[in-house]
Biopython code that builds the backbone (N, CA, C, O; Angstrom):
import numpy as np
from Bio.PDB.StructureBuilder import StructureBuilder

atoms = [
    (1, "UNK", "N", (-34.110, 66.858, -25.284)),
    (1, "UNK", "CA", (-33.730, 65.799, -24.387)),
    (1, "UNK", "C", (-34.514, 64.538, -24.734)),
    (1, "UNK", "O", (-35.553, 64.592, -25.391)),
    (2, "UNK", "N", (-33.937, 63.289, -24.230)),
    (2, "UNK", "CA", (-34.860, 61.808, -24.504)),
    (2, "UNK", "C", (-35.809, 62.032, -23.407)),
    (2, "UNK", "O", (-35.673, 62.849, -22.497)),
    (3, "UNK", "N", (-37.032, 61.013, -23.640)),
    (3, "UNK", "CA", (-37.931, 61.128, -22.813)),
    (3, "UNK", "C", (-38.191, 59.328, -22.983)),
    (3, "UNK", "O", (-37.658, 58.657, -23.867)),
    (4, "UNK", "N", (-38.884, 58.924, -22.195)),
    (4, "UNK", "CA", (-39.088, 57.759, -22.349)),
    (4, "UNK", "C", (-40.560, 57.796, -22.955)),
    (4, "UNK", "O", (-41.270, 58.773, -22.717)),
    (5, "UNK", "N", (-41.030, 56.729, -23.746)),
    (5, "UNK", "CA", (-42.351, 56.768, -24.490)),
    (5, "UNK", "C", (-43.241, 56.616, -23.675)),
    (5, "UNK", "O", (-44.362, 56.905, -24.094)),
    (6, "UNK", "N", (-43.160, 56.206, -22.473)),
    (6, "UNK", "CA", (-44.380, 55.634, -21.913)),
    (6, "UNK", "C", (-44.251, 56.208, -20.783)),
    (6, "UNK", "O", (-45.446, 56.455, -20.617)),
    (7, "UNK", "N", (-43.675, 56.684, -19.724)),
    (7, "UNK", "CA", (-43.308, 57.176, -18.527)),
    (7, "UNK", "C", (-43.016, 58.615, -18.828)),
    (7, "UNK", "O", (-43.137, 59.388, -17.878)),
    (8, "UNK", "N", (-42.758, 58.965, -19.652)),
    (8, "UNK", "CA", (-42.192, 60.423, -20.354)),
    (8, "UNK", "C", (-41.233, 60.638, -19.132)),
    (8, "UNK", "O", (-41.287, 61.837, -18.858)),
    (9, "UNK", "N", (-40.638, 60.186, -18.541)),
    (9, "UNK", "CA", (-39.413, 60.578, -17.446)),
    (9, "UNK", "C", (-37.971, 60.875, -18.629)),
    (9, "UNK", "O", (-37.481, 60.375, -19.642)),
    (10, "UNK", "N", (-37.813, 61.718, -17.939)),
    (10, "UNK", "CA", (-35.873, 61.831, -18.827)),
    (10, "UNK", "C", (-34.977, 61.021, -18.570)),
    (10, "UNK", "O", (-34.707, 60.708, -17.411)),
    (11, "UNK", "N", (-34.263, 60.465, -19.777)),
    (11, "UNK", "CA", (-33.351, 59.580, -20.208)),
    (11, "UNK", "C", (-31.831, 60.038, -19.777)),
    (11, "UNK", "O", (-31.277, 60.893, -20.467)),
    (12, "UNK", "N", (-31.153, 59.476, -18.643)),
    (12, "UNK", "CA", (-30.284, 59.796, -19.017)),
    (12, "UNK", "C", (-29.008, 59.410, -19.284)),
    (12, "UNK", "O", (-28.723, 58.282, -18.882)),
    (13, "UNK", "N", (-27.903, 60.204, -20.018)),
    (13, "UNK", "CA", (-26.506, 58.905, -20.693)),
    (13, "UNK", "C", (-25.853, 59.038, -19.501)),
    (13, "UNK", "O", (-25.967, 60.019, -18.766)),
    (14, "UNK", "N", (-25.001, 57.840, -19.234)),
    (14, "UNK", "CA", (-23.814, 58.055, -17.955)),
    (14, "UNK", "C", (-22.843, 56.932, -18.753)),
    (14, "UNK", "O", (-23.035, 55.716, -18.785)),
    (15, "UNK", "N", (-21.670, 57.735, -19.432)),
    (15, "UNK", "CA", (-20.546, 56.935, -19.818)),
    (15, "UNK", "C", (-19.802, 56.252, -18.377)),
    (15, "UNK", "O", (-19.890, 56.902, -17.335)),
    (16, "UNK", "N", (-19.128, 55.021, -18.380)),
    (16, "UNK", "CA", (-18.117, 54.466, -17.800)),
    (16, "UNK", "C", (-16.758, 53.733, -18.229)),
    (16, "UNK", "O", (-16.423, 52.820, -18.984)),
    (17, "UNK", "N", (-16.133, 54.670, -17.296)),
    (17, "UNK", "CA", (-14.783, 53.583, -18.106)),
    (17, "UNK", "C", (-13.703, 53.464, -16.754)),
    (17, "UNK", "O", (-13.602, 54.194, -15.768)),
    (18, "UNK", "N", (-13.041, 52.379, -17.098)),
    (18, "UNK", "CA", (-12.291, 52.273, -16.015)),
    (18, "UNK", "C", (-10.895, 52.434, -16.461)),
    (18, "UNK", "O", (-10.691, 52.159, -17.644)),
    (19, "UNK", "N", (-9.572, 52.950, -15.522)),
    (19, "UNK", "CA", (-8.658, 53.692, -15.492)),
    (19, "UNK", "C", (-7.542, 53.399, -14.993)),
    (19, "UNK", "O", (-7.715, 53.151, -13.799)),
    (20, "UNK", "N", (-6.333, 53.283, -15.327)),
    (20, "UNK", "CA", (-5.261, 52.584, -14.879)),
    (20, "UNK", "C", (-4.489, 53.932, -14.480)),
    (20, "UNK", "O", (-4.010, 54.415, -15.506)),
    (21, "UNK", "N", (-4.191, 54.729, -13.319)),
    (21, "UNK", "CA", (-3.715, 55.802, -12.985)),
    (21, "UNK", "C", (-2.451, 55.175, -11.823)),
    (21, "UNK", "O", (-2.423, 54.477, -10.809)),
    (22, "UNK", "N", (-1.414, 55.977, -12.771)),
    (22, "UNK", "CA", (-0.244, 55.525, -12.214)),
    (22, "UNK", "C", (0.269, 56.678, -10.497)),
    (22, "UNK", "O", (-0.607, 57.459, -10.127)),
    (23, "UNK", "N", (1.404, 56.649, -9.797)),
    (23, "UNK", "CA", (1.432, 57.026, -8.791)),
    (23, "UNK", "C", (1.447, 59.251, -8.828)),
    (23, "UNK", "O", (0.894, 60.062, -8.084)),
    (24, "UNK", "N", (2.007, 59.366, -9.587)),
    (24, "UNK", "CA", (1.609, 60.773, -9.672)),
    (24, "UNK", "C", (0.014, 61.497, -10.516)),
    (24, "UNK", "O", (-0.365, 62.669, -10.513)),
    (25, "UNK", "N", (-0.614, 60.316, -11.145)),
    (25, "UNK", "CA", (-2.173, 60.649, -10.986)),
    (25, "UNK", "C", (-2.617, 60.666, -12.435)),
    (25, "UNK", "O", (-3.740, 60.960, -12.846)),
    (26, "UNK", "N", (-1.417, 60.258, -13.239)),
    (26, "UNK", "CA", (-2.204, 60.717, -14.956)),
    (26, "UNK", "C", (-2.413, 59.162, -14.814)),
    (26, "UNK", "O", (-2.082, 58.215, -14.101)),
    (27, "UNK", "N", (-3.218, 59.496, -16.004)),
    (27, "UNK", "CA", (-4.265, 58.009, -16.491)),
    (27, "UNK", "C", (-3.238, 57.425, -17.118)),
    (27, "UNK", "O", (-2.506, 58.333, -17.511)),
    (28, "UNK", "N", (-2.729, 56.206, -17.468)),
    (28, "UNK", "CA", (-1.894, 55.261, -18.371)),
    (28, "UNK", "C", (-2.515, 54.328, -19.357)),
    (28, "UNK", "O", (-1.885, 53.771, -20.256)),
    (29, "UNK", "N", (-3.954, 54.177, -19.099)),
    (29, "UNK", "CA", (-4.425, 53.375, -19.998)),
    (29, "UNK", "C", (-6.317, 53.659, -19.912)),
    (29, "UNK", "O", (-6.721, 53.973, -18.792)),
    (30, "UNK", "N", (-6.839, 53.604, -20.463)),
    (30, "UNK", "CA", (-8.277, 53.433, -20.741)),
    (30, "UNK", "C", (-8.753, 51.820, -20.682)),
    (30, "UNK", "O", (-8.326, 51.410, -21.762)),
    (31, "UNK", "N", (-9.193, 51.047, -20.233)),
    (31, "UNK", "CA", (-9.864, 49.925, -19.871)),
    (31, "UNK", "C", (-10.879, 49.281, -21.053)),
    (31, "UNK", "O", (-10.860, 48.585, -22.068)),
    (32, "UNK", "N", (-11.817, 50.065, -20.123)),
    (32, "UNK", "CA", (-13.139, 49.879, -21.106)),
    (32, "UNK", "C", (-13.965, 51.331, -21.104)),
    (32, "UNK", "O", (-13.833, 52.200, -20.242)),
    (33, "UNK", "N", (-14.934, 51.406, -22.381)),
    (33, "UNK", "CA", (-16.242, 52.318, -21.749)),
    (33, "UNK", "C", (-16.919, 52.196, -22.500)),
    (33, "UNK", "O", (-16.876, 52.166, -23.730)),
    (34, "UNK", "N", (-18.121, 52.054, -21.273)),
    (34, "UNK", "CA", (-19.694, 51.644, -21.622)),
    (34, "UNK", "C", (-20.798, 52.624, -21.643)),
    (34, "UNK", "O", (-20.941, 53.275, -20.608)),
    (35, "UNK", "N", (-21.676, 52.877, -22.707)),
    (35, "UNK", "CA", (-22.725, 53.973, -22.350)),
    (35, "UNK", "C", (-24.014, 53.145, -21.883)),
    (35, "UNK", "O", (-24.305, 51.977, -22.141)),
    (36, "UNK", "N", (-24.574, 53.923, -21.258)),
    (36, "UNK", "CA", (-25.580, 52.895, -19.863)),
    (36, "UNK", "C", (-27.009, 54.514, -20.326)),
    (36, "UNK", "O", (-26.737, 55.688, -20.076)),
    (37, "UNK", "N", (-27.898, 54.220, -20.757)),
    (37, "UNK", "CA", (-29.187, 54.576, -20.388)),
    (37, "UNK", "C", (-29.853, 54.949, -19.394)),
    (37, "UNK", "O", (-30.793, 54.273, -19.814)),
    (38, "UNK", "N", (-30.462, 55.609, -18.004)),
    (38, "UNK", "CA", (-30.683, 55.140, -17.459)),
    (38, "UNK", "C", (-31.958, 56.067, -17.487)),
    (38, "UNK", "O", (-32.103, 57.103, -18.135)),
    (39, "UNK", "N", (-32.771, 55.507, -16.709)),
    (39, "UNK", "CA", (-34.746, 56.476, -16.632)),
    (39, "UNK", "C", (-35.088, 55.906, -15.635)),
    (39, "UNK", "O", (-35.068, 54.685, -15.477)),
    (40, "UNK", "N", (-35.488, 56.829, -14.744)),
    (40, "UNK", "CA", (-36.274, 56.357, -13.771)),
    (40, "UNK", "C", (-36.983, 55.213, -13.684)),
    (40, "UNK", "O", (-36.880, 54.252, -12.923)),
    (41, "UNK", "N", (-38.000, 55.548, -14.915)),
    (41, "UNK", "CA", (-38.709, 53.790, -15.118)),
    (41, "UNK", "C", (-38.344, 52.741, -15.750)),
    (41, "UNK", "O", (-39.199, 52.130, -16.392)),
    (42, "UNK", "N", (-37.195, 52.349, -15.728)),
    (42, "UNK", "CA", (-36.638, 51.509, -15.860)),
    (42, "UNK", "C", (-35.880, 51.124, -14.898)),
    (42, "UNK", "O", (-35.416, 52.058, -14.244)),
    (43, "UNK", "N", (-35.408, 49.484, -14.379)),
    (43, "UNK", "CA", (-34.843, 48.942, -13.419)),
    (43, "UNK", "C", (-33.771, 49.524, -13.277)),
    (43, "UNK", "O", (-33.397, 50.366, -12.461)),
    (44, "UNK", "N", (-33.289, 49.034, -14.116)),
    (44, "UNK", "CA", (-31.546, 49.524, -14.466)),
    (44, "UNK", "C", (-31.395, 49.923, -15.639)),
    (44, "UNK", "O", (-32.067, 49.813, -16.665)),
    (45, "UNK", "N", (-29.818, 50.710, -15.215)),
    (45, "UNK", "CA", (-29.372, 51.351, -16.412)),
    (45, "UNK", "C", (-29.300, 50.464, -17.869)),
    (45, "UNK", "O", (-28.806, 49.342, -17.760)),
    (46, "UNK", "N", (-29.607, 50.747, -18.778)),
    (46, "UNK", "CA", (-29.509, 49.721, -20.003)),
    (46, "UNK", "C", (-28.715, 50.021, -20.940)),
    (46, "UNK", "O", (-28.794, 51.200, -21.285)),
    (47, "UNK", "N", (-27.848, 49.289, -21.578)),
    (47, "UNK", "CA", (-26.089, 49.569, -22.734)),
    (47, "UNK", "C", (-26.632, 49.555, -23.950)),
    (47, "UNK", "O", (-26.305, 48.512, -24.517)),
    (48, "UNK", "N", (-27.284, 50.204, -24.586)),
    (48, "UNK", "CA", (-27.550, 49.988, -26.031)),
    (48, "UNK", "C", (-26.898, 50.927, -27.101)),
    (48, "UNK", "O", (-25.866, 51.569, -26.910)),
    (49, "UNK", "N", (-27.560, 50.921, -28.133)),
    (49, "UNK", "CA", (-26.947, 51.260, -29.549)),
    (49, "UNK", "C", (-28.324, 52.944, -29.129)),
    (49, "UNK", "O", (-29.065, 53.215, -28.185)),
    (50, "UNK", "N", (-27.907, 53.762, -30.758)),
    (50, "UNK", "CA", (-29.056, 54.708, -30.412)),
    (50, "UNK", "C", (-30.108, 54.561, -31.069)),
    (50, "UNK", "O", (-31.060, 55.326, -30.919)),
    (51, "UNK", "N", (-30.120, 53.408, -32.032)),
    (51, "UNK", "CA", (-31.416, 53.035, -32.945)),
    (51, "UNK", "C", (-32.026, 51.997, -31.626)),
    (51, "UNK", "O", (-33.244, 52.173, -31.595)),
    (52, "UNK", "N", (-31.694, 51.205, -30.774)),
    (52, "UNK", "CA", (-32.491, 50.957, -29.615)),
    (52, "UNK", "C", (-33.027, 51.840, -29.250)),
    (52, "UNK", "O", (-34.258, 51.858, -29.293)),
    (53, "UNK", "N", (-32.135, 53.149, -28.637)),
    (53, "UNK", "CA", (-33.234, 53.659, -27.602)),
    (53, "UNK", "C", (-34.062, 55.013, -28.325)),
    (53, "UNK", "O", (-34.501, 55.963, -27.677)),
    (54, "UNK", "N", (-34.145, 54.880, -29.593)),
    (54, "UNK", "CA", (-35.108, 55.242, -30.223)),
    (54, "UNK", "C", (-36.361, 54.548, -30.197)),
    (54, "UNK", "O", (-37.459, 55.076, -30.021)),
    (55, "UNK", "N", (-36.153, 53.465, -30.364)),
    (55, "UNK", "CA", (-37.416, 52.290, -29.814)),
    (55, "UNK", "C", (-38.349, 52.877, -28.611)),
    (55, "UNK", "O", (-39.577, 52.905, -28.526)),
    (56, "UNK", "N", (-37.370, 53.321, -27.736)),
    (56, "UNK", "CA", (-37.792, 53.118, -26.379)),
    (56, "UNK", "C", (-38.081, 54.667, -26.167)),
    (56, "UNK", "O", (-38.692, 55.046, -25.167)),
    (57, "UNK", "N", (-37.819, 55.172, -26.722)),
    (57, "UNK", "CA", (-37.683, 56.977, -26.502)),
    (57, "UNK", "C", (-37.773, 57.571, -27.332)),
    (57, "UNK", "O", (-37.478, 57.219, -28.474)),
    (58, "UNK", "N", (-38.453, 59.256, -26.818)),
    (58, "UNK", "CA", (-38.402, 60.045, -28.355)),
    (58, "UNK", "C", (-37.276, 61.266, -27.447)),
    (58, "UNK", "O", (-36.919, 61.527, -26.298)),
    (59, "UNK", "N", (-37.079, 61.691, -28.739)),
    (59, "UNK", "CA", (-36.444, 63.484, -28.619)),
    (59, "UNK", "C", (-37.515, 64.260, -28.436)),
    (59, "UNK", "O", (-38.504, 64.196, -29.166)),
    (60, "UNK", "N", (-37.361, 65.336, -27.092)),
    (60, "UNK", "CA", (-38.613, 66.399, -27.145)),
    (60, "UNK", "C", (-37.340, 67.760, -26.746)),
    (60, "UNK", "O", (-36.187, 67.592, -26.350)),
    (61, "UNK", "N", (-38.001, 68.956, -27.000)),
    (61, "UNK", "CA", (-37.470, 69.986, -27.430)),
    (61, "UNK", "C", (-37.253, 70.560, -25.648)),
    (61, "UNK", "O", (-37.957, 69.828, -24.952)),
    (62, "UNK", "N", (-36.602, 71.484, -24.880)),
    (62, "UNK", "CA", (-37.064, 71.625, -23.787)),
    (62, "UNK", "C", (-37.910, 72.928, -23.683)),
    (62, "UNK", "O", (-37.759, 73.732, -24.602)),
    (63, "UNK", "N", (-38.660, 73.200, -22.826)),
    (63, "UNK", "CA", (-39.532, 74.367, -22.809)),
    (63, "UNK", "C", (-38.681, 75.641, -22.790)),
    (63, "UNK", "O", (-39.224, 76.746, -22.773)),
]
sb = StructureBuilder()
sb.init_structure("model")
sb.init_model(0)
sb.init_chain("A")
sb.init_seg("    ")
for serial, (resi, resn, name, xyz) in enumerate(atoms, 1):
    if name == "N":
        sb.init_residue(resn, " ", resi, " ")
    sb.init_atom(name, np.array(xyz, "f"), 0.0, 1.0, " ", f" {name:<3s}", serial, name[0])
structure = sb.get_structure()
């Protein structure tokens, strides 16, 4: 899992996308979608690339 470098709190991904769903319920179109970062110690969720949040984070193994 990511960990953050300095807080060691877990990183986590939350894709978004928004959805054009017609009257019986299937999707018709895809919008947009954004991958958002988010860690406790950090304000807000943050949209980056994954060589950013390598910067900001390592990979640790889980116990």
């Amino acid at each position: 899992m990511w960990r953050d470098k300095k807080s060691k709190k877990i990183v986590y991904l939350q894709n978004v996308e928004f959805c054009l769903i017609d009257k019986s319920g299937n999707i018709e179109k895809v919008f947009r979608k954004d991958k958002f970062y988010n860690c406790e110690s950090w304000l807000y969720g943050k949209e980056m690339t994954l060589d950013e949040l390598k910067r900001i984070a390592e990979w640790v193994e889980d116990e």
